[in-house]
C-alpha positions as CSV (number, residue, x, y, z in Angstrom):
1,X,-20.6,-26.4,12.9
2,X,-17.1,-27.0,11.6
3,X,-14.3,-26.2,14.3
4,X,-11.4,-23.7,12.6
5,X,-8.4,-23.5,14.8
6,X,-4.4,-22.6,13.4
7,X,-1.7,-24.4,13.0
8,X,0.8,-22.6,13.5
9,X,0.9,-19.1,11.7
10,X,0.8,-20.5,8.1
11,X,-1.7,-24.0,8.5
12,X,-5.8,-23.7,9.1
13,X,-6.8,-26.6,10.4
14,X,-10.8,-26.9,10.0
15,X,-12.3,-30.2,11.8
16,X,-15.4,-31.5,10.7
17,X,-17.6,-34.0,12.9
18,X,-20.0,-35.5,10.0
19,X,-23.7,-34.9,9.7
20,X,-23.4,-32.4,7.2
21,X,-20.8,-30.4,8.1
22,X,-19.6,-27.9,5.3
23,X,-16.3,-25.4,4.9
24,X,-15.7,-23.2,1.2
25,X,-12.1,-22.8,0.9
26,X,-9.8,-21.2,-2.3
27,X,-9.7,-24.2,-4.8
28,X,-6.6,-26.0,-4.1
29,X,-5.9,-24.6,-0.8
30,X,-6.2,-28.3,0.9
31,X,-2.8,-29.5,1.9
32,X,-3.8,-32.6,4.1
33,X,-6.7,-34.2,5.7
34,X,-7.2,-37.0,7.6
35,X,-10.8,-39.1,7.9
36,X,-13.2,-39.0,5.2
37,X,-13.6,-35.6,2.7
38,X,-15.3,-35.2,-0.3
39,X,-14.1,-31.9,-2.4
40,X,-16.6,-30.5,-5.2
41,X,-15.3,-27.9,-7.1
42,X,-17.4,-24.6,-7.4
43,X,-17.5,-21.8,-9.3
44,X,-17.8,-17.8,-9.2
45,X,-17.1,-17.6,-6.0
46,X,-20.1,-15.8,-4.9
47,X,-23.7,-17.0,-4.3
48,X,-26.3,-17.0,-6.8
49,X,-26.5,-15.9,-10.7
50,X,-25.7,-11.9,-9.0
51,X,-22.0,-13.4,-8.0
52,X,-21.1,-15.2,-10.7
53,X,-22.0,-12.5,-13.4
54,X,-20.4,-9.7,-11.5
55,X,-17.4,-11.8,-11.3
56,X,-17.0,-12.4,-15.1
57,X,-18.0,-8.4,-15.7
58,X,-15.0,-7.6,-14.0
59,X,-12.4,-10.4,-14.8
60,X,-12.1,-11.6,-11.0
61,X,-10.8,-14.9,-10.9
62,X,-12.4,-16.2,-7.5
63,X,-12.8,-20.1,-7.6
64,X,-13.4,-22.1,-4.6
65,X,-14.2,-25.5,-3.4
66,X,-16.8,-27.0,-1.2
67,X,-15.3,-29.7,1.3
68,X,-17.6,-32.1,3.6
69,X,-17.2,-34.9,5.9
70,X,-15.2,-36.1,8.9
71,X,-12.0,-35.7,9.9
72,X,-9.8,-32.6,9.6
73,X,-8.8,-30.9,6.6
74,X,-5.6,-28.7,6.2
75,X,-5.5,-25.7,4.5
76,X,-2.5,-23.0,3.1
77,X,-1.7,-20.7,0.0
78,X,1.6,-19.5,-0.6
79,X,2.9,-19.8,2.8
80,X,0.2,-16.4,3.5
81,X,-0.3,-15.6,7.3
82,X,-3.6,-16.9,8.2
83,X,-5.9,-15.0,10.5
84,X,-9.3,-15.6,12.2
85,X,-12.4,-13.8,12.4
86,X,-15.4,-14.7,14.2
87,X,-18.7,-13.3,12.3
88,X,-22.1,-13.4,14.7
89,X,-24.8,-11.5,12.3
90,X,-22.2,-9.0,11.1
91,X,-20.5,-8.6,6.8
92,X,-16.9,-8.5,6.7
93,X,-16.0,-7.3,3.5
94,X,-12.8,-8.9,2.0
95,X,-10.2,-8.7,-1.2
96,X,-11.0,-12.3,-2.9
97,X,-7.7,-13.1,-2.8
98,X,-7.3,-12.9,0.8
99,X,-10.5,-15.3,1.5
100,X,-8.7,-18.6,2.5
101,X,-12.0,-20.1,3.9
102,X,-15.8,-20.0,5.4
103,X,-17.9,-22.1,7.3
104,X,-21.4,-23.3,6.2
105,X,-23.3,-20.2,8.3
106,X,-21.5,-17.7,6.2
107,X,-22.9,-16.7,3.0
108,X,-20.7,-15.3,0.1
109,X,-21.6,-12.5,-2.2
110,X,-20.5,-8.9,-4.3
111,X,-20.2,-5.6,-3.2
112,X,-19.5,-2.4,-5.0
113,X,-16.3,-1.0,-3.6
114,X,-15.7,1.9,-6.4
115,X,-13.0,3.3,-8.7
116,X,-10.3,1.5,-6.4
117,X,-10.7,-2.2,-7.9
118,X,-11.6,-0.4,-11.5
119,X,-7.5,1.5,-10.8
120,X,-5.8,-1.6,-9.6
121,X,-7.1,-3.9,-12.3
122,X,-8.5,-6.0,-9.8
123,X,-12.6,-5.4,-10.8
124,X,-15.5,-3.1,-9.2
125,X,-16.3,-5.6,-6.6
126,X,-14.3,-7.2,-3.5
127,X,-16.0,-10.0,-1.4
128,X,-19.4,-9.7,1.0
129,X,-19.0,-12.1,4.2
130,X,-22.1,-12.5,6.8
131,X,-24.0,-14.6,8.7
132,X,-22.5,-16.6,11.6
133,X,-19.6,-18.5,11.8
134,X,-15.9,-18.3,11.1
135,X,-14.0,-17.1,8.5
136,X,-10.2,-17.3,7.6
137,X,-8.1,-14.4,5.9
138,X,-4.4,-14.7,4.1
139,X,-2.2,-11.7,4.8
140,X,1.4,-11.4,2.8
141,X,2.6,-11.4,6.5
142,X,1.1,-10.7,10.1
143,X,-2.2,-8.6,9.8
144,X,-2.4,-5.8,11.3
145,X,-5.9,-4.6,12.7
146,X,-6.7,-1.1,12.8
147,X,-9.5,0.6,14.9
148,X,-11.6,3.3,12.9
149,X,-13.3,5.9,15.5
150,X,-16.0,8.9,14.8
151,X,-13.3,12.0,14.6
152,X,-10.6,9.5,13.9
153,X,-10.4,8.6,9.9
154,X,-7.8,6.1,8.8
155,X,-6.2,6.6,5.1
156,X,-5.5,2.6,3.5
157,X,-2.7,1.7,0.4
158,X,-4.8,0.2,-1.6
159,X,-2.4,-2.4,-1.9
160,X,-1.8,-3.0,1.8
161,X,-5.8,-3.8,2.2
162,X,-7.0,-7.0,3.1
163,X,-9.9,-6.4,4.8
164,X,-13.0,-4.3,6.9
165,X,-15.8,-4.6,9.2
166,X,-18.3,-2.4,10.9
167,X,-19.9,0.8,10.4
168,X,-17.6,2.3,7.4
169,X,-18.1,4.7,4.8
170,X,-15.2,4.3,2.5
171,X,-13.9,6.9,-0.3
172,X,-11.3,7.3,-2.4
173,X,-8.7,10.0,-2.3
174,X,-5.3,10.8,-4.5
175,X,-2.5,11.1,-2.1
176,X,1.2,10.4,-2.1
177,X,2.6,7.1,-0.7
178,X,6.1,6.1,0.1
179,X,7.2,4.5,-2.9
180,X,5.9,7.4,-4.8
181,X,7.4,9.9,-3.1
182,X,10.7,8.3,-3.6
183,X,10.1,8.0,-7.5
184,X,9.8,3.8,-7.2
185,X,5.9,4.2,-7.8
186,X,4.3,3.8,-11.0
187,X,0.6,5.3,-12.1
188,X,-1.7,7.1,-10.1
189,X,-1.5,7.2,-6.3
190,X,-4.1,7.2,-4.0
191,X,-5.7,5.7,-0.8
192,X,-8.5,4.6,0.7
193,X,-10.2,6.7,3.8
194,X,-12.5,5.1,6.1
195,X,-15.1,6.7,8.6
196,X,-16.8,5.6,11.1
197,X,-16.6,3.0,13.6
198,X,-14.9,-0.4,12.1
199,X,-12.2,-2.7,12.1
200,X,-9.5,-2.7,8.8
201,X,-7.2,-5.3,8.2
202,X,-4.1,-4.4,6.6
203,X,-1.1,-6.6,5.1
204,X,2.4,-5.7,5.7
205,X,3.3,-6.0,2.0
206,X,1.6,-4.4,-1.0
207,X,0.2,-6.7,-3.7
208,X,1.2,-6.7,-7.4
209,X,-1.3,-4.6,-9.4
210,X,-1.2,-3.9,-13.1
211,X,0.3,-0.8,-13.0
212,X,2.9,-2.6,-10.8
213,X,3.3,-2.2,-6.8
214,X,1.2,0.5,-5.5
């Protein structure tokens, strides 16, 4: 299995030992390598006919590349902060954007996430991690990662959201956020509530959406 370990903050630096060994990162993520790599280009982004059609349904732009061999490969985006997360049988479910890479136990697919990609411009579906195995996330800045407990609901900007994992029920909610209330904002405001018991990952910057930054 390919060995993922950072480079500083702002470098992942994925080691594979030969023999098969496979990573998916974001087409033209690969900064430097050393040994022997082979890079194929792929497309949709997710597995099968299913991720590939849902993809071009909803405009998502998602293409990555598979790399193999030995050595180690470097990879970065836009000088993102890079963050970790170990997977052993459970689905992280991610913004394609912020999927930087996965190791060959991982497999990539859809998922439905609702009116909050259909808002942003962004699609109906976000990104379906799971298997075993490592995956790494880009963050406009440190992540921060935010316990969800029964009793204890957490309310997401949309624009803030990177990531989740765990037993969550997500739905979507109009509400008031900071730039809005100080007349910066532009179209409809809202956020994201999660319930349950889960992990969220959340970006200290809010992305550029259609109607602006949310």
């Amino acid at each position: 299995m390919a060995q993922f370990r950072l480079h500083g903050t702002k470098v992942l630096a994925v080691t594979l030992s030969g023999g098969g060994d496979t990573v998916k990162a974001k087409n033209g993520s690969m900064v430097a390598y050393d040994g022997q790599m082979a890079f194929k280009k792929m497309t949709g982004g997710g597995e099968g006919i299913r991720g590939m059609v849902t993809r071009r349904l909803t405009g998502e732009q998602m293409t990555v590349m598979e790399v193999k061999g030995q050595g180690t490969c470097f990879f970065a985006d836009r000088a993102s902060d890079i963050s970790l997360v170990r997977l052993n049988g459970e689905k992280l479910h991610v913004e394609a954007s912020n999927l930087l890479c996965t190791d060959a136990g991982l497999h990539t697919g859809t998922s439905f996430t609702g009116l909050r990609g259909a808002t942003q411009g962004n699609g109906l579906f976000t990104t379906a991690v799971e298997g075993t195995g490592e995956a790494a996330l880009m963050s406009a800045g440190p992540a921060v990662l935010l316990r969800v407990s029964q009793g204890a609901p957490l309310q997401v900007d949309p624009g803030a959201y990177v990531a989740h994992q765990g037993n969550l029920r997500q739905s979507f909610q109009s509400g008031v956020n900071f730039r809005t209330f100080m007349g910066e904002g532009s179209g409809e405001a809202f956020q994201i509530r999660f319930e349950g018991d889960g992990l969220v990952y959340v970006q200290p910057s809010e992305r550029n959406t259609v109607g602006g930054e949310l």
